[in-house]
N, C-alpha and C positions, 0 to 999 in steps of 0.2 A: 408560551410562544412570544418570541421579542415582535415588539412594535416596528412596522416595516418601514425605510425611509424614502422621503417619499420626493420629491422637486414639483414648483410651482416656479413655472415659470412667466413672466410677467411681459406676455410676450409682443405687444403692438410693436413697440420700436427694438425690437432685443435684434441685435446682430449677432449672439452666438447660438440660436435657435440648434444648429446643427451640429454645432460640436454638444450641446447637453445631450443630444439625442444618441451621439455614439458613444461619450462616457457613461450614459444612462445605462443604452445597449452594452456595456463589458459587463457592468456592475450586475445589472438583473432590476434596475431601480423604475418603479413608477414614474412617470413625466406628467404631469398634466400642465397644459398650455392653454392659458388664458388671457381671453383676448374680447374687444368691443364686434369687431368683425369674424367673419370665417376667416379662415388661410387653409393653404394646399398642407398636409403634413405626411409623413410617411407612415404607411398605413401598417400599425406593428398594434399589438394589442396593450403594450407597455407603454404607449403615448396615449393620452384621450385631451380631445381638443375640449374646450371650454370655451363656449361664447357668451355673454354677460348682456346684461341690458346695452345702451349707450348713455352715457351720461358721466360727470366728473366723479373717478375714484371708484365705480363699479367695478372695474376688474379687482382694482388694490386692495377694495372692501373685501373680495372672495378670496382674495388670496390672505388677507388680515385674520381674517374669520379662520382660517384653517390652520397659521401659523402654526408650529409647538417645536418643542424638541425632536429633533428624529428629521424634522422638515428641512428643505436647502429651498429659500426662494434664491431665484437669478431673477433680478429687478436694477435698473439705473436710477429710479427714483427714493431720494432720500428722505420723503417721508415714509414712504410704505415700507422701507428697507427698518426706518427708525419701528414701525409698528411691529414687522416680524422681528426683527433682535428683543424687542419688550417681552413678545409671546414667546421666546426660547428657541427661536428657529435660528438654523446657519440662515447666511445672505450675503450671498457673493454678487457683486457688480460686474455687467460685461467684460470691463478691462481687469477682472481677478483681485480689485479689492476685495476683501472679506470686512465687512461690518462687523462689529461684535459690540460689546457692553459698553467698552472702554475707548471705543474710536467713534459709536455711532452719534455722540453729541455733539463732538467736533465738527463731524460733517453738518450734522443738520446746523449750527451756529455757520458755517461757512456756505452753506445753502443760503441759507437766509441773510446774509448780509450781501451775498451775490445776487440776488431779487432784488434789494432793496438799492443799491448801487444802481441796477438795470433801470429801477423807475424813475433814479433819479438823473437818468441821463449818464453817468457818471462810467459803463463800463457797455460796450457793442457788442463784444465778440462772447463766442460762446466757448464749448468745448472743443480741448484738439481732438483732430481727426483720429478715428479708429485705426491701431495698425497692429500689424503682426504680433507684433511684441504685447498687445494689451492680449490677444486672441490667445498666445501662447500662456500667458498669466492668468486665464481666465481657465483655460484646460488645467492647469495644475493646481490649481484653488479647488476648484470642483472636483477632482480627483482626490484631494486630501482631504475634502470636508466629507466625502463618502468614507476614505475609510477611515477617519476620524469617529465616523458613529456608528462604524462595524465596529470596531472595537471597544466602541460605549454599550454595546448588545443589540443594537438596534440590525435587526437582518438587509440584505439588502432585498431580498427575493420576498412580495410579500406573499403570507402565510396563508 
């Protein structure tokens, strides 16, 4: 029986909470949504919330931990995005990057010199605003990376 795939999603700040939930819903895919606090979620047996301690990188830690192949975390943060591509998971970012082997160094060096600029005074502004067009990017990432691993054997429905 193929190993089912499964999504972690990384969810305090996610703003596409609701589109994984209906690409989730076509496919037949497990969701679990993990978080420091509760949230309201829709009440389907294919979503199961996850609340974590509180503390720095407990969620990231649970969701680190369970990485592999077969898994799609949705996370904006670029270490834990760096931790699941290590463990063999897909890892798509809200605005429908996809992380992978060969892009996720780049990010984390371009992470990390955007830190280091901030402390040093040298850069204010943050990210551009969330829009359509990353939300549209994000739905067709995740869509390919499902059946990306239907056709690697991984089922979507689990077994």
């Amino acid at each position: 029986m193929p190993e089912p795939i499964e999504i972690l999603v990384d969810a305090d700040a996610c703003p596409v909470k609701d589109e994984v939930f209906r690409v989730a819903a076509r496919h037949g895919v497990k969701t679990y949504v993990v978080s420091n606090s509760f949230m309201m979620l829709p009440k389907d047996p294919m979503i199961e919330r996850v609340v974590v301690g509180s503390g720095l990188d407990v969620a990231d830690d649970w969701i680190a931990e369970r990485a592999r192949r077969g898994v799609i975390v949705i996370t904006a943060d670029i270490p834990l995005a760096h931790r699941a591509v290590k463990a063999g998971a897909d890892v798509i970012a809200p605005n429908g990057r996809a992380y992978t082997e060969s892009t996720i160094g780049a990010a984390l060096a371009t992470r990390n010199l955007m830190a280091e600029l901030r402390e040093a005074g040298a850069v204010t502004g943050g990210p551009r605003p969330f829009s359509k067009s990353d939300r549209s990017a994000f739905l067709q990432a995740l869509d390919l990376s499902i059946v990306r691993l239907r056709r690697a054997g991984f089922s979507a429905v689990p077994g």
